[in-house]
C-alpha positions in Angstrom: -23.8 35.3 -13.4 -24.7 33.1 -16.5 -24.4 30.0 -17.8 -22.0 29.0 -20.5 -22.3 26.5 -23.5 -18.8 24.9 -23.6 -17.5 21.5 -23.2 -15.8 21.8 -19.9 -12.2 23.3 -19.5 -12.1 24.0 -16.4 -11.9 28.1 -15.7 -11.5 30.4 -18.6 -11.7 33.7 -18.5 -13.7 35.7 -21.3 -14.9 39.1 -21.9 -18.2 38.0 -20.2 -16.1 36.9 -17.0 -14.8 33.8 -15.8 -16.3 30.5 -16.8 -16.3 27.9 -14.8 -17.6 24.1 -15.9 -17.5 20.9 -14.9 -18.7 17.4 -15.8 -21.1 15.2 -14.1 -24.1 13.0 -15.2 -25.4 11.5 -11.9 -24.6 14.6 -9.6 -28.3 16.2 -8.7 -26.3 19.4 -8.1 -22.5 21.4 -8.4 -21.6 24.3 -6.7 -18.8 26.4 -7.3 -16.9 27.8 -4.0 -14.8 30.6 -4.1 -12.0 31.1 -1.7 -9.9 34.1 0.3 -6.6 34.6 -0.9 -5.1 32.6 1.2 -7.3 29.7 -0.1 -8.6 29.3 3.5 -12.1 30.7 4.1 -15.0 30.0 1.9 -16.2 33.0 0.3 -19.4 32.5 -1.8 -20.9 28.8 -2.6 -22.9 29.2 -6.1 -24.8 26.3 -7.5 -23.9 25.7 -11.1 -26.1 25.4 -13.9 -26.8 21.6 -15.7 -26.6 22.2 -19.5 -26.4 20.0 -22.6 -24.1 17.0 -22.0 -24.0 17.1 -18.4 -22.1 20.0 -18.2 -22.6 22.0 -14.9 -21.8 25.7 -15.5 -21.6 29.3 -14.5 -19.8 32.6 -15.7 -18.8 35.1 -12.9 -17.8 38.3 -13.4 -16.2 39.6 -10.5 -13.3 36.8 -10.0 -9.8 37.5 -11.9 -6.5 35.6 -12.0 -5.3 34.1 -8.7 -8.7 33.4 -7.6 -9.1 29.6 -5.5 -11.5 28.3 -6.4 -13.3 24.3 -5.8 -16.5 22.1 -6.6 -18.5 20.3 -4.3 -21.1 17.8 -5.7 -24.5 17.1 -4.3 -26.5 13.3 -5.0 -26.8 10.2 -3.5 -24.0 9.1 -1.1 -24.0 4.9 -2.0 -20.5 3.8 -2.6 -22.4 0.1 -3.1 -23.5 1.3 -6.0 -20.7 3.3 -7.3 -22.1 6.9 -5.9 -20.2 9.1 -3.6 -21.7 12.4 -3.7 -20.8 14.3 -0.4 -21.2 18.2 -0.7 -18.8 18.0 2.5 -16.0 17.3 0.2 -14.3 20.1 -1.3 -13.2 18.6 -5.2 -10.3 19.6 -7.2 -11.4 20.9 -10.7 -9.9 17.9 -13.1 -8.8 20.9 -15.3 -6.9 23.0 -12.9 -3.7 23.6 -14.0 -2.3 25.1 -10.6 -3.2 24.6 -6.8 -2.3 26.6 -3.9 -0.8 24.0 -1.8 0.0 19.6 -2.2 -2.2 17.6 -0.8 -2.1 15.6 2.5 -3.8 13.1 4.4 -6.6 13.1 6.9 -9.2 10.8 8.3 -11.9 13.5 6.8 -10.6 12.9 3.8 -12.3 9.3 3.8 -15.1 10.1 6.3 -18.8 10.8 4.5 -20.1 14.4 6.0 -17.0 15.8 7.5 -15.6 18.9 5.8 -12.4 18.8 3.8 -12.4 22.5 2.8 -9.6 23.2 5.0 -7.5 20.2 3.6 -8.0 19.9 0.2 -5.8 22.3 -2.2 -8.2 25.2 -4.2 -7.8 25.1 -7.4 -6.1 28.8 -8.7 -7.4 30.9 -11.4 -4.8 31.2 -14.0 -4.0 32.0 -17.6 -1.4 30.8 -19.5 -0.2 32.1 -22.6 0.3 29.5 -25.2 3.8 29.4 -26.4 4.2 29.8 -30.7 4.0 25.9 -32.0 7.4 24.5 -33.0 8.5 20.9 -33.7 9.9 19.0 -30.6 13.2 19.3 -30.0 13.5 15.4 -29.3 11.6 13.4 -31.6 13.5 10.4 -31.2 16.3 8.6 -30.9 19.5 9.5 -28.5 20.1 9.0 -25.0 16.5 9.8 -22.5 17.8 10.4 -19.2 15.1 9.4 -16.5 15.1 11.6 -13.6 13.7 12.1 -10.3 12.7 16.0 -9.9 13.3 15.8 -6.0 16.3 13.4 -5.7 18.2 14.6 -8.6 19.6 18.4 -7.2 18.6 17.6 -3.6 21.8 17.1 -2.3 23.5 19.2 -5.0 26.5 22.1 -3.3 26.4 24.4 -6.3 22.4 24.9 -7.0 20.8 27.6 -4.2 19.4 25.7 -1.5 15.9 27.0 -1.8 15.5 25.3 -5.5 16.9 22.3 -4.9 14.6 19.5 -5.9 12.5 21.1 -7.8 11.9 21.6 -11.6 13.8 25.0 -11.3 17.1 23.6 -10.2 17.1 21.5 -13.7 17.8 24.9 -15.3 21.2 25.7 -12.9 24.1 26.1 -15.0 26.1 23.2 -12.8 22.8 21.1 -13.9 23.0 21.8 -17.4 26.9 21.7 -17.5 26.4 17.9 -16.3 23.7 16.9 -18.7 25.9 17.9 -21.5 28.7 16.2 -20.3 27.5 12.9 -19.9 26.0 13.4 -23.7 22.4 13.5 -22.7 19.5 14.2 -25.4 16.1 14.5 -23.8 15.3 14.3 -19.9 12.4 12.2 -19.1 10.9 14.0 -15.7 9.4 11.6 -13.1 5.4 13.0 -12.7 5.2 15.7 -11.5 1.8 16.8 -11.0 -0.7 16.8 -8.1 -0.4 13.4 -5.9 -1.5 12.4 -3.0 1.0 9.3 -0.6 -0.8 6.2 -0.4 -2.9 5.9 2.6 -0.5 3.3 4.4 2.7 5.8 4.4 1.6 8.5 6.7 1.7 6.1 10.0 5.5 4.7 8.7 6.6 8.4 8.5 7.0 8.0 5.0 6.1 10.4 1.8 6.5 9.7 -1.8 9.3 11.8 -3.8 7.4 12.0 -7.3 3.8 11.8 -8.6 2.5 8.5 -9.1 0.1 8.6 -7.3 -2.1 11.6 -9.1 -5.2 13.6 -8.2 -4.5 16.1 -10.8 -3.5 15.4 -14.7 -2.5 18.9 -15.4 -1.9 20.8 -12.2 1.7 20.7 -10.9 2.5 19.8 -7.7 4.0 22.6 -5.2 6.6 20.1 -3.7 8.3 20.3 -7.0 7.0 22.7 -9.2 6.6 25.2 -6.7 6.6 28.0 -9.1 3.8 26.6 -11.7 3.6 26.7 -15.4 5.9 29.3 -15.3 8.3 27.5 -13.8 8.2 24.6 -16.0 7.9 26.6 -18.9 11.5 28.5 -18.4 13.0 24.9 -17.2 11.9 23.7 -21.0 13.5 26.8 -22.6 16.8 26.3 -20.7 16.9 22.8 -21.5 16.4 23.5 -25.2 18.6 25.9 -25.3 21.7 23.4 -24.8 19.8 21.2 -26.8 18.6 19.1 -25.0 14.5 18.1 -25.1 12.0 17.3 -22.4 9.8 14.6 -21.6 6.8 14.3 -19.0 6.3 10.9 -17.6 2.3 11.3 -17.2 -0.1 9.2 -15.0 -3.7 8.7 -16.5 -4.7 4.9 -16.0 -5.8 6.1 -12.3 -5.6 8.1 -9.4 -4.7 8.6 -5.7 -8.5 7.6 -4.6 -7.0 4.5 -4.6 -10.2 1.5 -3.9 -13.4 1.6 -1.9 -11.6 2.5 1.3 -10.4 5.3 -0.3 -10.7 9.6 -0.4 -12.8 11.3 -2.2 -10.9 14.3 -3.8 -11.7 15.1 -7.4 -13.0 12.5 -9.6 -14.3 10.0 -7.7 -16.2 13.1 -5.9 -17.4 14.2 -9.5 -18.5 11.5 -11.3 -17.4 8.1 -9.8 -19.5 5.6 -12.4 -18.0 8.1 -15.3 -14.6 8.3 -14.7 -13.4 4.7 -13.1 -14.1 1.5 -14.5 -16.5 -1.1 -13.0 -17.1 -4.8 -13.8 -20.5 -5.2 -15.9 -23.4 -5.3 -13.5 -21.4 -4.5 -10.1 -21.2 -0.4 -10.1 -19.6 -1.0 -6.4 -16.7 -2.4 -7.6 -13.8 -0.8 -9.0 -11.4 -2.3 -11.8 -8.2 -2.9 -10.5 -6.0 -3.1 -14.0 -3.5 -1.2 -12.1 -2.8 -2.5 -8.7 -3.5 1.0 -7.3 -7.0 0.3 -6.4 -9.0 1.4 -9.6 -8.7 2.1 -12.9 -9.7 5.3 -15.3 -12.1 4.6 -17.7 -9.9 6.1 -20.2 -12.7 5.1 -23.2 -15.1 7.8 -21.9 -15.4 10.7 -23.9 -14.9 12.9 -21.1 -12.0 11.5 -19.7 -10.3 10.9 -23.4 -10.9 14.6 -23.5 -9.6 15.3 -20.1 -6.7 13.0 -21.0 -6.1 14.9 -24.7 -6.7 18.7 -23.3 -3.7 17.4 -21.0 -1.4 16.6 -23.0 -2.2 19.8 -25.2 -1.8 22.0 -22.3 1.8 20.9 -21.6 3.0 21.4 -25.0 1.0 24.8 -25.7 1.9 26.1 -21.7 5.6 24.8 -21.7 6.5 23.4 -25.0 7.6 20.0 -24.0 8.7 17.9 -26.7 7.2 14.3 -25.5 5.1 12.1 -22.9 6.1 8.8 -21.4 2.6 6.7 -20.2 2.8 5.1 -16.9 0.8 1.3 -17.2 -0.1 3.1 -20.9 -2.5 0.0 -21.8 -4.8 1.1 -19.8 -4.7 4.2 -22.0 -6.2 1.7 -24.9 -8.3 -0.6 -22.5 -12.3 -0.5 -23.2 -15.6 -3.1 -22.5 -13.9 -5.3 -24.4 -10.0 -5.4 -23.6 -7.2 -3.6 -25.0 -7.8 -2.0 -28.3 -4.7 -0.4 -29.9 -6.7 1.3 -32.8 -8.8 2.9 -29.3 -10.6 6.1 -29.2 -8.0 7.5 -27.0 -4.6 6.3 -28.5 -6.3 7.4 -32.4 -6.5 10.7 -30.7 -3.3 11.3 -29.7 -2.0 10.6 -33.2 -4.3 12.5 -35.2 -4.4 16.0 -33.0 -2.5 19.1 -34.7 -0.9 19.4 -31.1 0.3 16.2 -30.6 0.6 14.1 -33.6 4.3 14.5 -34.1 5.5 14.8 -30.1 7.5 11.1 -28.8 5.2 8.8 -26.9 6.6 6.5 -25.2 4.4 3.7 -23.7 5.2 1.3 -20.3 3.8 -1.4 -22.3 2.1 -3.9 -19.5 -0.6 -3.6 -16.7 -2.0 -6.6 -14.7 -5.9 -6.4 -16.7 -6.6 -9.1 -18.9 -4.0 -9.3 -21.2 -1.9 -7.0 -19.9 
């Protein structure tokens, strides 16, 4: 094992081994824990090394594609001041791009001590080649059809009955044929990455069809993506192949760890004071520009990184040709309100990846402003 010297990705596999890093500048300590195959028994638990820019690393040999892997976080457990280390809480990497199963709720989930490494989805070990750059399909203009993943082929007679609602079923033949028909130009997919329901659904017996309630910014959720990058990736091709382009309607401004009653599953786990934003002077509270319960401190270098490296992997994975921004003012909020010349939003329009795809921005939240 050794340590590597990269801004953190994640897991990437080199020819020294795999590299696994993660960010966190108040945890006293990260340890990487590996998993069976069948992502249920803990396997080895290594501590990670702190580097340069607190980025907590290790590079292990032995581990190969497929691998499940998760982080737990050691520190101070003190929610009143904005820290919630627990090393009972298995975390998802913020850079996994695939998970072996959705997430779900339980009381241990919001408990401080009790294990969640039988709940919480591992992260999987995977590599993705990148798809040869070409311009979007869509750039603008045309007819966007908006599109829930699970509702839209649920109930339909011709597509097989085990693809139904998920990404997969968008590249039927009846599902293409009707696309056309109705003159459609780009679909615009409902999230689809990792979510968790909000904590009051559970006890009505109720579940959420679509994402927008993340954990995970790039990993795709099993209940409809059940077949990955891969998946998504040959759903893009078939679209673009009649012509018609694809957008990803993306969640950054927060996620499912809702407020202070909330779980602790990746970031909040991770890094709370780095990755949400608090009023000045009150660590314990959590910005609520959303309504969700807090608000990602999209201004951090880390997380506009996290937020960038997304948006790159879903164009180099699965060539999408565009990104629609749920509450996207957040997106350009800092200290001192929204900014639309921000860090974040600059970014988007000046990467090689990403300067030419369609953004399309829901242009309100409930901040100041907003």
């Amino acid at each position: 094992m050794q340590t590597p010297s990269v801004f953190p990705k994640g897991a990437l596999q080199t020819e020294n081994g795999t590299e696994f890093t993660v960010y966190s500048r108040h945890a006293s300590q990260i340890d990487l824990c590996l998993f069976d195959t069948a992502g249920e028994k803990e396997m080895a638990r290594l501590p990670m090394v702190r580097g340069e820019g607190d980025i907590h690393g290790l590079i292990v040999s032995d581990v190969g594609p497929g691998t499940r892997y998760g982080f737990r976080a050691h520190g101070i457990y003190s929610p009143e001041h904005g820290l919630w280390f627990d090393p009972a809480k298995l975390l998802l990497d913020p850079y996994a791009t695939e998970i072996d199963r959705s997430f779900r709720h339980d009381p241990a989930l919001f408990a401080f001590g009790q294990e969640t490494g039988h709940i919480v989805p591992k992260a999987i070990l995977a590599s993705h080649e990148p798809l040869k750059r070409q311009p979007p399909l869509f750039a603008e203009g045309g007819l966007i059809y908006e599109l829930s993943v699970k509702s839209f082929s649920q109930l339909h007679p011709e597509v097989p009955e085990d693809i139904r609602g998920t990404v997969a079923a968008l590249a039927h033949p009846a599902i293409l044929a009707h696309l056309k028909k109705i003159g459609v130009d780009a679909v615009e997919l409902m999230p689809i990455t990792a979510w968790i329901d909000e904590r009051h659904l559970p006890p009505l017996g109720l579940s959420n069809a679509w994402g927008y309630n993340p954990v995970g910014f790039m990993a795709l959720d099993p209940r409809l993506c059940p077949g990955g990058v891969r998946e998504l990736r040959e759903t893009v091709a078939a679209l673009h192949a009649q012509g018609i382009g694809v957008i990803l309607d993306l969640v950054f401004n927060h996620t499912g760890e809702s407020d202070i009653e909330g779980s602790v599953l990746s970031l909040r786990g991770l890094d709370n004071l780095t990755a949400f934003r608090h009023p000045p002077g009150k660590p314990g509270v959590l910005v609520n520009d959303t309504g969700t319960g807090n608000t990602v401190a999209c201004d951090h270098p880390y997380i506009r990184q996290l937020i960038i490296d997304s948006l790159r992997h879903f164009v180099l994975s699965a060539g999408v040709d565009g990104f629609r921004f749920d509450l996207a003012p957040v997106l350009g909020r800092t200290a001192n309100g929204f900014e639309m010349a921000s860090e974040t939003l600059s970014a988007m329009h000046s990467d090689p990846l990403l300067y030419d795809r369609l953004l399309i921005a829901e242009p309100w939240d409930i901040g100041p402003g907003g």
